[in-house]
N, C-alpha and C positions, 0 to 999 in steps of 0.2 A: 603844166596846167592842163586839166581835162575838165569835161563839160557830161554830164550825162542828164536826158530829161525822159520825163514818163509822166504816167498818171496812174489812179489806184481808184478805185470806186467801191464807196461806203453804203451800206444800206443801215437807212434807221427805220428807228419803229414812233416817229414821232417827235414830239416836244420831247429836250433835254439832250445830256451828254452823252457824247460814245467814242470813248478811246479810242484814239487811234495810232500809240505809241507801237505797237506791236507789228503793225501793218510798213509802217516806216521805216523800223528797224528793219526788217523785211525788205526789204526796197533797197536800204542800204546797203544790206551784206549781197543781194543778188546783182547788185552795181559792180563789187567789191573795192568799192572807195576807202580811203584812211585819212585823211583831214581837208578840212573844206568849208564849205558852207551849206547847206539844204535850205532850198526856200520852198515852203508849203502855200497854194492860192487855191482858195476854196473856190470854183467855178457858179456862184451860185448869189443870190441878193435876197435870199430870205434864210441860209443858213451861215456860220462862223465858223473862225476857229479860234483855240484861245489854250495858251498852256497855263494849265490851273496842277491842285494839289491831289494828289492820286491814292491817297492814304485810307482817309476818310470819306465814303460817300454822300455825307451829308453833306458836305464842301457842295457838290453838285447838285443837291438838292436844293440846296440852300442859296445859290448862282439862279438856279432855275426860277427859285420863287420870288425872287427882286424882279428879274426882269419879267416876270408876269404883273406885279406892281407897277413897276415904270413905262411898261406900255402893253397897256391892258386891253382887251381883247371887246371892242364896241363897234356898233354901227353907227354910234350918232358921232362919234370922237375924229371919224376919219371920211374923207372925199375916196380915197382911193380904195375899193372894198370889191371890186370887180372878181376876185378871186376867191371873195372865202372872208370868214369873220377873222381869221389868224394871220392875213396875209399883209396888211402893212402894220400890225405890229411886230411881223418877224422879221419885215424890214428893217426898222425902227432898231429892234434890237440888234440886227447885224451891223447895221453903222455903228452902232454904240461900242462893238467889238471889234474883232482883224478880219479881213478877210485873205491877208498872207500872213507869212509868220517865216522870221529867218532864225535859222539854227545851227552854231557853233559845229562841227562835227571833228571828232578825235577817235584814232583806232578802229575807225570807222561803227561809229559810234552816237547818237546826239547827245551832245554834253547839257543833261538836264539834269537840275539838282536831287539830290534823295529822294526827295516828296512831289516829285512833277510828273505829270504826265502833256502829251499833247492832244487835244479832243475836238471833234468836229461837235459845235455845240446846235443842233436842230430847232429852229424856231416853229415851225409850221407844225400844225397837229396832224398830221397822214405821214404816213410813212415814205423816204423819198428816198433817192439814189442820188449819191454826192460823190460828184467829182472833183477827187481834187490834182492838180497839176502840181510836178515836184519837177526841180531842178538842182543837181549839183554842180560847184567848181570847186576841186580841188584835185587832190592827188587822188 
């Protein structure tokens, strides 16, 4: 059994999704692990992460504009507003979602299905830099 850990840091441009499949495969082959576990933890309380369908971009579009719905962006709705109009509903939404994510890995590999990807999903409208911390065990 082996252990390897890191971190990778994402820059977004805002509110919505941004793949982060390619970054981690990355990670993996420079590990050069072959089966195991990878655990992904967003470092972060206003952004996520969330393995959704990688196919179609409306998927994400369509993610994006629920949770603009379900906690929607007011002064009068919230106490906690210290930061900005975006910032406890992007809370709101990160509870609502993962903030780690465990992932099968084969071949060294993440064994996601056809249509997946994995995405750090950005609540906050400014562009931010996301850390996320990874850890493997396996061979």
């Amino acid at each position: 059994m082996r252990q390897a850990s890191g971190e990778i840091q994402i820059s977004t441009h805002g509110k919505g999704l941004i793949d982060v499949t390619r970054p981690l495969h990355a990670w993996l082959n420079e590990k050069k692990v072959q089966e195991g576990v990878l655990t992904v933890f967003i470092r972060h309380s206003s952004a996520s992460l969330t393995i959704q369908e990688n196919a179609d971009p409306d998927v994400q579009l369509d993610l994006a504009d629920y949770f603009e719905r379900i906690a929607p962006e007011s002064w009068e709705l919230y106490r906690h507003n210290s930061e900005g109009l975006d910032d406890m509903p992007a809370h709101i939404r990160s509870s609502l979602t993962d903030v780690s994510l465990t992932i099968p890995v084969l071949d060294g590999r993440m064994r996601l299905g056809t249509w997946q990807g994995v995405y750090v999903f950005e609540h906050r409208a400014s562009p931010h830099i996301r850390k996320l911390a990874l850890n493997f065990m396996g061979e």
